[in-house]
The first five atom37 places (N, CA, C, CB, O) and aatype in JSON, in Angstrom:
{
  "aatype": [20, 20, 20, 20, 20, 20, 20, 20, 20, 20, 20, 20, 20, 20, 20, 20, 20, 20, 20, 20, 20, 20, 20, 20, 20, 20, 20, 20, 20, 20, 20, 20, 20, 20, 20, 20, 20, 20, 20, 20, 20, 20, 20, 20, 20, 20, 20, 20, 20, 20, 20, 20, 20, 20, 20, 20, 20, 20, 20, 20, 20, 20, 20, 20, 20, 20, 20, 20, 20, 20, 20, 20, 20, 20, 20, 20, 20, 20, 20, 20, 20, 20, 20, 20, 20, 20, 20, 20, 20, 20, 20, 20, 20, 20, 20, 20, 20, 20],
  "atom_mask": [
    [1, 1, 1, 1, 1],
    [1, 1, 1, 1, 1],
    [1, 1, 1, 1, 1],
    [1, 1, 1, 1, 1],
    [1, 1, 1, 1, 1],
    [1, 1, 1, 1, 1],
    [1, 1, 1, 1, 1],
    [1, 1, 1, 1, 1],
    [1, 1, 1, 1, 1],
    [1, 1, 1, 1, 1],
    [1, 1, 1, 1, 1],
    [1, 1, 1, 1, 1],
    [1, 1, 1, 1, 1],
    [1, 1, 1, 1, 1],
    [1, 1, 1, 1, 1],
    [1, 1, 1, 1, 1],
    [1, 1, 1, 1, 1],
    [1, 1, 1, 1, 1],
    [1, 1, 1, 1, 1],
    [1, 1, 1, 1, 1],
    [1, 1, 1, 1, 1],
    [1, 1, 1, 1, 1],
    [1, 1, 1, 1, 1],
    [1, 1, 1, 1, 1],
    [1, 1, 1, 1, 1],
    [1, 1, 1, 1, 1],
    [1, 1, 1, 1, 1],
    [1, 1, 1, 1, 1],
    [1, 1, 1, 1, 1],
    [1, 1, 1, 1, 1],
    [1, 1, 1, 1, 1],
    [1, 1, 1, 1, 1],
    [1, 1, 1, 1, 1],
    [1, 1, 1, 1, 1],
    [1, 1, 1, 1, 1],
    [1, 1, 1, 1, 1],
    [1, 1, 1, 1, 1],
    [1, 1, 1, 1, 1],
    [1, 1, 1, 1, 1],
    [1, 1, 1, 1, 1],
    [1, 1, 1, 1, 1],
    [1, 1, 1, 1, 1],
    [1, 1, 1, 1, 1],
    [1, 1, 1, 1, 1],
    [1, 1, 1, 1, 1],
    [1, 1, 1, 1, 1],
    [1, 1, 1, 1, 1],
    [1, 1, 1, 1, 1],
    [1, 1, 1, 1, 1],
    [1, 1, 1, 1, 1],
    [1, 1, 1, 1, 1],
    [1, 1, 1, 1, 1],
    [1, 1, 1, 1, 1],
    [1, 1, 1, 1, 1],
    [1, 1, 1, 1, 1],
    [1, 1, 1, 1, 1],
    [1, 1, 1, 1, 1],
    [1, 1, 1, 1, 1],
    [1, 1, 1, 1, 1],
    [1, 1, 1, 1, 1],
    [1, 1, 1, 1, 1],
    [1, 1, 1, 1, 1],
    [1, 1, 1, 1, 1],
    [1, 1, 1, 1, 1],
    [1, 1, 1, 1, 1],
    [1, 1, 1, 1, 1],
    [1, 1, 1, 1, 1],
    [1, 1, 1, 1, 1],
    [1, 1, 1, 1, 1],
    [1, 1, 1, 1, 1],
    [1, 1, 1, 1, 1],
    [1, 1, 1, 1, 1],
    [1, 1, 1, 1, 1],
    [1, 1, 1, 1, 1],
    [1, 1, 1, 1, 1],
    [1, 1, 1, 1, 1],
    [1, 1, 1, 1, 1],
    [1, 1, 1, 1, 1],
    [1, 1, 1, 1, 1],
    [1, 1, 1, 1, 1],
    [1, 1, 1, 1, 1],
    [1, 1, 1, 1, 1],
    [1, 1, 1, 1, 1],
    [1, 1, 1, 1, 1],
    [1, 1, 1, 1, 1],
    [1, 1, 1, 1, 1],
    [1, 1, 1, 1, 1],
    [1, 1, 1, 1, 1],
    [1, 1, 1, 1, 1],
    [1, 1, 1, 1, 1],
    [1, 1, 1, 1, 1],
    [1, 1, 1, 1, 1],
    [1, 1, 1, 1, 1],
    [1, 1, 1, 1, 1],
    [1, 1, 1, 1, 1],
    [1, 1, 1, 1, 1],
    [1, 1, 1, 1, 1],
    [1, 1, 1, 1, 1]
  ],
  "atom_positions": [
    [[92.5, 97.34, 99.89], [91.88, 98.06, 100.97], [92.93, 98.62, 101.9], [90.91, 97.15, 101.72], [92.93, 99.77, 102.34]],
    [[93.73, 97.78, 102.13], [94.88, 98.08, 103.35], [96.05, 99.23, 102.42], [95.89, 96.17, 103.99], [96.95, 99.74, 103.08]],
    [[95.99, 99.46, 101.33], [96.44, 100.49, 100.67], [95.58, 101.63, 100.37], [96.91, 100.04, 99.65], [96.34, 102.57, 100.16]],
    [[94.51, 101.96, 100.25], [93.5, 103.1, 100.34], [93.77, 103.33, 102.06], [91.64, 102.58, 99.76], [94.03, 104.5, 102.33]],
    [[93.74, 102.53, 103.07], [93.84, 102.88, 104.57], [94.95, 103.8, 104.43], [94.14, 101.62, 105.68], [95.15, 104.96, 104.79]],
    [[95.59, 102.94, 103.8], [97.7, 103.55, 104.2], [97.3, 105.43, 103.56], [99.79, 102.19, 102.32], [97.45, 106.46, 104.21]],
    [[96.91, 105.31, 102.45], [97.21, 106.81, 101.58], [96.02, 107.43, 102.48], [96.92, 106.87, 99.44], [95.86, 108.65, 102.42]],
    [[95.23, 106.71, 103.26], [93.88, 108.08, 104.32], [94.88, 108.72, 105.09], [92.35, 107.3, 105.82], [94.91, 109.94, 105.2]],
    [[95.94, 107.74, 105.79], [96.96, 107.94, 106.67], [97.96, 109.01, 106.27], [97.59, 106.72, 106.86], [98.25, 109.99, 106.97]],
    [[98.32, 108.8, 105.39], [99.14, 109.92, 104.19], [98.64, 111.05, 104.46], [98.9, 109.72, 102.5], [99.17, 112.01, 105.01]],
    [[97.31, 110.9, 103.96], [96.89, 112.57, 103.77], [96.27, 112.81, 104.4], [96.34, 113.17, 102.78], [95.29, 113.38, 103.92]],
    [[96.27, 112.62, 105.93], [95.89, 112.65, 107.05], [94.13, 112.71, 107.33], [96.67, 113.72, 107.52], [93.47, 113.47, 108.04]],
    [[93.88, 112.01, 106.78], [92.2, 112.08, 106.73], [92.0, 111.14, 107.94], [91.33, 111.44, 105.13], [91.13, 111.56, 108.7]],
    [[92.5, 110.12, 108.27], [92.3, 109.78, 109.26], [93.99, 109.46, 110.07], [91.25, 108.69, 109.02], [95.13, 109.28, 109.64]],
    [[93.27, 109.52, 111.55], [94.74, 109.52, 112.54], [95.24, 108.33, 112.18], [94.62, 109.56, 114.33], [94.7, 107.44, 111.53]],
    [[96.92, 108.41, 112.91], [97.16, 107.31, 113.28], [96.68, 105.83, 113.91], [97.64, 107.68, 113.65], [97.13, 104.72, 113.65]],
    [[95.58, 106.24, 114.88], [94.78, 105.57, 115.77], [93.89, 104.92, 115.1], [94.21, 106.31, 116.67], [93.92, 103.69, 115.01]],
    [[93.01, 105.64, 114.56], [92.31, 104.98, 112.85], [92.67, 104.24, 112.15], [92.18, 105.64, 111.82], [91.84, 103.45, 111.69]],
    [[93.9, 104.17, 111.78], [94.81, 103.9, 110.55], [94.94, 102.3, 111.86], [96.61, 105.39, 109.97], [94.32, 101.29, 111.53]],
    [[95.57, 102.28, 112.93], [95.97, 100.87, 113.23], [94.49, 100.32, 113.98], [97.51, 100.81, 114.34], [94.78, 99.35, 114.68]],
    [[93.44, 100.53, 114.03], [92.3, 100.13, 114.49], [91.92, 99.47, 113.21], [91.39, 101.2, 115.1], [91.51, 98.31, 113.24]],
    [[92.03, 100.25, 111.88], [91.04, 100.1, 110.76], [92.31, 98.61, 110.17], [90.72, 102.0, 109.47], [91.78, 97.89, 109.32]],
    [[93.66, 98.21, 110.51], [94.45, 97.42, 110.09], [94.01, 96.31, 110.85], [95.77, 97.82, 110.16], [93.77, 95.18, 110.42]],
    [[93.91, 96.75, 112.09], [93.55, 95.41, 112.7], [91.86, 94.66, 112.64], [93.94, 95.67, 114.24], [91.59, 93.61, 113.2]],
    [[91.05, 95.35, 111.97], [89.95, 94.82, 111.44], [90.23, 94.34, 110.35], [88.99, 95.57, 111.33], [89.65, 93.26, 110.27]],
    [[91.04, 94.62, 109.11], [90.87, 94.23, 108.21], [91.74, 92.92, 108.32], [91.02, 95.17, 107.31], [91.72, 92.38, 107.21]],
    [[92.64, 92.04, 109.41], [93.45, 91.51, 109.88], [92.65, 90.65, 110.2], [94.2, 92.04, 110.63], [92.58, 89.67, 109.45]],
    [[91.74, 90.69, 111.44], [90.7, 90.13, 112.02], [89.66, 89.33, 110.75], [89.99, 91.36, 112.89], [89.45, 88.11, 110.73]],
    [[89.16, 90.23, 109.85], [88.27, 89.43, 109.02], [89.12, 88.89, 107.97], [87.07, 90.21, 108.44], [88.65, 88.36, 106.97]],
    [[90.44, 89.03, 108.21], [91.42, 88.33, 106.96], [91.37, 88.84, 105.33], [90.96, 86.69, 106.87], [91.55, 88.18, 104.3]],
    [[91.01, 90.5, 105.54], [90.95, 91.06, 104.03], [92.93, 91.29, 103.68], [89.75, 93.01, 104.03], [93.37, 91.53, 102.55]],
    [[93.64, 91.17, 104.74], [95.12, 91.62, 104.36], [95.52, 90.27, 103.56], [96.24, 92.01, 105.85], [96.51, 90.3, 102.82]],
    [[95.02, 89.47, 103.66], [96.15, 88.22, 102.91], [95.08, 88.03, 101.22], [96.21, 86.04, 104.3], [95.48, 87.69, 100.11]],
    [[93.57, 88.43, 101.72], [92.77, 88.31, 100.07], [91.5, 88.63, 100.78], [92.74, 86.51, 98.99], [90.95, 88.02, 101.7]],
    [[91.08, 89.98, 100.01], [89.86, 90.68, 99.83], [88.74, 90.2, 99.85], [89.81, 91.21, 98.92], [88.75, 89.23, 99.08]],
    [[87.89, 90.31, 100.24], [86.31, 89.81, 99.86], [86.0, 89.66, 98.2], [85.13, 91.06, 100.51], [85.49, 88.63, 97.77]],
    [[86.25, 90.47, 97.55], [85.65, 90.4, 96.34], [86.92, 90.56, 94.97], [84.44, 91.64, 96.39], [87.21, 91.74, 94.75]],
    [[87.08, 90.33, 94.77], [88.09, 90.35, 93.58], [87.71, 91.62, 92.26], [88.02, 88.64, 92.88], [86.53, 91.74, 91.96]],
    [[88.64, 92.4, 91.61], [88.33, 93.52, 90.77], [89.16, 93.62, 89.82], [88.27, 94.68, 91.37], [90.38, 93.79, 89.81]],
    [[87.98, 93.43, 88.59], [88.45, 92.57, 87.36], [89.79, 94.26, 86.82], [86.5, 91.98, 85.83], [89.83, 95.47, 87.05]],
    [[90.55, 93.33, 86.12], [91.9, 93.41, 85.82], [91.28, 94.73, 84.42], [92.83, 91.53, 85.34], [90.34, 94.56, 83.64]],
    [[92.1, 95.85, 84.5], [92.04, 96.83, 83.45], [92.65, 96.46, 81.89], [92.79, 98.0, 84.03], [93.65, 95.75, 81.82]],
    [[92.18, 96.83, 80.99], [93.2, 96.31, 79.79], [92.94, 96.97, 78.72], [93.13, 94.85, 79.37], [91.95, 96.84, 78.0]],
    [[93.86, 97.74, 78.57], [94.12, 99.19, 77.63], [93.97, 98.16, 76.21], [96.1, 100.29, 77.89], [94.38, 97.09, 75.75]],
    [[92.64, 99.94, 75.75], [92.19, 98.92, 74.49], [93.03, 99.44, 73.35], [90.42, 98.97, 74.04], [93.15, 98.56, 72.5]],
    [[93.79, 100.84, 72.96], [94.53, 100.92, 72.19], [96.13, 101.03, 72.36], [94.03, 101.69, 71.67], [96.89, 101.72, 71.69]],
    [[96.46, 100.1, 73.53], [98.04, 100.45, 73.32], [98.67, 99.53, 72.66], [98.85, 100.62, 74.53], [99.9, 99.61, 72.7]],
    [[98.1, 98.43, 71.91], [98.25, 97.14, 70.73], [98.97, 98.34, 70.02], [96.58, 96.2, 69.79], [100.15, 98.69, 70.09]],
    [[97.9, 98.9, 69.29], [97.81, 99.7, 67.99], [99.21, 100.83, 68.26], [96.01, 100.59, 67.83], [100.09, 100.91, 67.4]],
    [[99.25, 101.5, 69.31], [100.12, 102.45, 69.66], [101.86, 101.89, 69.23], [99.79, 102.73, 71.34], [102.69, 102.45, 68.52]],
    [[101.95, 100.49, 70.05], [103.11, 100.05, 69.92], [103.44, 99.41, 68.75], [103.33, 99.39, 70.82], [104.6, 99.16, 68.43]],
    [[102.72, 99.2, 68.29], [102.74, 98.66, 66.46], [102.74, 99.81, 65.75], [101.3, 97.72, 65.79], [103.69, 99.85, 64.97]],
    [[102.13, 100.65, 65.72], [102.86, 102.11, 65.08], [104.21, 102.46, 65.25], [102.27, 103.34, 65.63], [105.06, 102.45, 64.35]],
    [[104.48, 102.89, 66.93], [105.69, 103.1, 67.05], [106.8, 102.13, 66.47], [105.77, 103.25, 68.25], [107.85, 102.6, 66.03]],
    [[106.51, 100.54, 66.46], [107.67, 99.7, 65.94], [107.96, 100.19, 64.43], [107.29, 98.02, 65.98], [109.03, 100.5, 63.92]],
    [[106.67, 100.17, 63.88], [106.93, 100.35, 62.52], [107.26, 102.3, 62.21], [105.39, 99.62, 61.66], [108.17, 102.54, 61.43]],
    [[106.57, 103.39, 62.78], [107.93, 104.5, 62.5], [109.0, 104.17, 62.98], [107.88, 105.85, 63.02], [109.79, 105.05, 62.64]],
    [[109.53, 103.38, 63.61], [110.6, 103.79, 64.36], [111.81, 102.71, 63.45], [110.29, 103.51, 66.25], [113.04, 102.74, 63.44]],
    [[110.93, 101.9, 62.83], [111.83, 100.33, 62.46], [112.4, 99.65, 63.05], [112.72, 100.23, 61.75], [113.47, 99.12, 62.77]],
    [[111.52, 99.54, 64.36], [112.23, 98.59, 66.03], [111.63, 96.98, 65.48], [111.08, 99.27, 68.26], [110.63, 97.02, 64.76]],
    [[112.08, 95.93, 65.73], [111.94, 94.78, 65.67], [111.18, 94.85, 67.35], [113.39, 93.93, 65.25], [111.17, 95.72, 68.21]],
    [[110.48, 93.15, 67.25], [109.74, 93.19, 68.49], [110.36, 92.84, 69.43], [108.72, 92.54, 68.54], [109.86, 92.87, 70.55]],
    [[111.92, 92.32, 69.14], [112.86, 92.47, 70.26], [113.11, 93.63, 70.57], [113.98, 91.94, 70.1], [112.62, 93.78, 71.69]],
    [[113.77, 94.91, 70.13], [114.37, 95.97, 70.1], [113.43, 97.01, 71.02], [114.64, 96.32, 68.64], [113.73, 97.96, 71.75]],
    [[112.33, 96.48, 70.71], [111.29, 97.18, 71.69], [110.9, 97.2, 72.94], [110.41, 97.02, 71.43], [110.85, 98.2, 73.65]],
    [[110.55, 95.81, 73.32], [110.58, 94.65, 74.33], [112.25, 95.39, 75.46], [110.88, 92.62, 73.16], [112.27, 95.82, 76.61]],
    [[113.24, 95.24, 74.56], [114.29, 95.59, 75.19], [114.62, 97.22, 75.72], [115.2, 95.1, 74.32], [115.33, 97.53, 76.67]],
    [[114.03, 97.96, 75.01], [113.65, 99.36, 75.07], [113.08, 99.48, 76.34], [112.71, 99.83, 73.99], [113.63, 99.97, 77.32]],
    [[112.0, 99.03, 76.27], [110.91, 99.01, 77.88], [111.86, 97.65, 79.32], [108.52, 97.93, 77.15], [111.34, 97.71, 80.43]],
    [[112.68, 96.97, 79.21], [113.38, 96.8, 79.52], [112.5, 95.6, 80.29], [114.12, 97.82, 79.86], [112.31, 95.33, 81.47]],
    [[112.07, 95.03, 79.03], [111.64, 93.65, 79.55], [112.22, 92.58, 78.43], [109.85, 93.56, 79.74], [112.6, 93.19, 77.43]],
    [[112.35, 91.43, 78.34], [112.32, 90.02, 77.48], [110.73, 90.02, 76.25], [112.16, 88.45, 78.96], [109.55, 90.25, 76.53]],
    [[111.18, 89.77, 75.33], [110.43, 90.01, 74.23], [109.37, 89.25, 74.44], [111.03, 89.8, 73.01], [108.4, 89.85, 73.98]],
    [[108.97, 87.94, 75.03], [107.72, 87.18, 75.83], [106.8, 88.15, 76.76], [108.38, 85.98, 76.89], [105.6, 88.36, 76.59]],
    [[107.59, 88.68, 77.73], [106.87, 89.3, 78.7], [106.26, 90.62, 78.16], [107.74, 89.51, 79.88], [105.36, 91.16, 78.8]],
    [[106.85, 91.32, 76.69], [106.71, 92.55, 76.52], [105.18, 92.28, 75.45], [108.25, 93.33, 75.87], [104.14, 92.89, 75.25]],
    [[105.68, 91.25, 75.07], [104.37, 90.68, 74.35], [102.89, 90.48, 75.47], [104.9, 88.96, 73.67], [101.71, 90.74, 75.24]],
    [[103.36, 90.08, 76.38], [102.02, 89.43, 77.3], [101.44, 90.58, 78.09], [102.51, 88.13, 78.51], [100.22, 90.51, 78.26]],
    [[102.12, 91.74, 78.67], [101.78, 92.76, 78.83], [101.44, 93.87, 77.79], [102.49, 92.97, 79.51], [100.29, 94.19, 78.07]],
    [[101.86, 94.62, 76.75], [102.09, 95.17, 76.09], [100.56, 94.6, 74.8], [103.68, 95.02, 76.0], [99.4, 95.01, 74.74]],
    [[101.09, 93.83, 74.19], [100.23, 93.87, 73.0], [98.89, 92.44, 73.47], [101.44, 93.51, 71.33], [97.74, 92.53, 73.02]],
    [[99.26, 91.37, 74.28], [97.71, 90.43, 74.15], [96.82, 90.92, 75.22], [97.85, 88.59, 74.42], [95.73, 90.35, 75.25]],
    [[97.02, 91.79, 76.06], [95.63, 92.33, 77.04], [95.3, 93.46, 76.11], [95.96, 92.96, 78.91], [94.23, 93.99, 76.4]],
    [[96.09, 94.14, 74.8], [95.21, 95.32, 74.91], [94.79, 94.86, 73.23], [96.07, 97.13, 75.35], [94.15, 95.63, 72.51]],
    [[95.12, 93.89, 72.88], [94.58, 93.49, 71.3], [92.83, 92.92, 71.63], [95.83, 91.85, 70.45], [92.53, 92.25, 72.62]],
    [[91.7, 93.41, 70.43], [90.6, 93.0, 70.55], [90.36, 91.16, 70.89], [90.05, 93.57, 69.3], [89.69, 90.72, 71.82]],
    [[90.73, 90.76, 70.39], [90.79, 88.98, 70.44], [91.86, 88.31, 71.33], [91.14, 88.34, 68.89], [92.1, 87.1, 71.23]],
    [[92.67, 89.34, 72.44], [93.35, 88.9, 73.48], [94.85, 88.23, 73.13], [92.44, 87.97, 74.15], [95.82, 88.01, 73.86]],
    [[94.65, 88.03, 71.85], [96.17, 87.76, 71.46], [96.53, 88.33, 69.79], [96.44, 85.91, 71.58], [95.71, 88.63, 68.93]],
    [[97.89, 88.36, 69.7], [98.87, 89.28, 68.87], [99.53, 88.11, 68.53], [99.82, 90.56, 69.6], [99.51, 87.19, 69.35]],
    [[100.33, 87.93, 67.11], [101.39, 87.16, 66.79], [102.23, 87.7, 66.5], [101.31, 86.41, 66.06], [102.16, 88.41, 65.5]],
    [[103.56, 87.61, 67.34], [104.72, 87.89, 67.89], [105.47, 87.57, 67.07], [105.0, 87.42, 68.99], [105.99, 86.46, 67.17]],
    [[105.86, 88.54, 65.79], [106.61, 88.13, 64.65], [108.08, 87.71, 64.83], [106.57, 89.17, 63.73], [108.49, 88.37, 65.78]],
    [[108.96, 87.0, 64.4], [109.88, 86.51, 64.73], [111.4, 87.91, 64.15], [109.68, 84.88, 64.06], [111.65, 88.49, 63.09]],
    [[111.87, 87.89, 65.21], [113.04, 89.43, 65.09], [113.48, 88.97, 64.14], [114.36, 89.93, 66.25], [112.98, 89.52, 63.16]],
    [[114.47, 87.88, 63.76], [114.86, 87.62, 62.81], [114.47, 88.31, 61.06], [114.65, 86.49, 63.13], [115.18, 88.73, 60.15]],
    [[113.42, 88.18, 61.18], [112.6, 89.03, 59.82], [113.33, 90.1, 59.38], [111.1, 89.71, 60.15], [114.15, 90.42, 58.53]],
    [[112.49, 90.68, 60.64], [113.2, 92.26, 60.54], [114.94, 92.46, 59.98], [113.17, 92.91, 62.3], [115.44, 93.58, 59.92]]
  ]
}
């Protein structure tokens, strides 16, 4: 919320005056430290499939990839392929193989 305020402020839809009135309400009812309602998490349904293509044209191991996007081959896994695989998880073939 306190980031939709900030970008009204941006693009001047509302004043300055607005902008620190509307902070200090959301301060007051304590939405700046955690929101009223929580908003469920997005999770791309084909970028599994995308990055498993690309490994295999490309002949990247699931390290080589992981390292590409410039993360650790765990984290590239947990972002990358188990939120966007149908059954929430992928098995993370071992580089070595390759």
């Amino acid at each position: 919320m306190a980031a939709l305020i900030r970008r009204a402020m941006d693009l001047g839809v509302v004043s300055e005056w607005q902008y620190r009135t509307l902070m200090v309400e959301l301060s007051a009812l304590g939405y700046r430290t955690s929101e009223p309602t929580s908003i469920r998490r997005e999770t791309p349904r084909h970028l599994a499939q995308a990055v498993t293509r690309l490994e295999e044209q490309l002949h990247l191991s699931p390290t080589e990839t992981a390292h590409l996007a410039g993360l650790g081959r765990e984290e590239f896994h947990e972002i990358y392929l188990c939120a966007s695989s149908p059954s929430g998880r992928k098995d993370v073939p071992d580089s070595s193989v390759r």
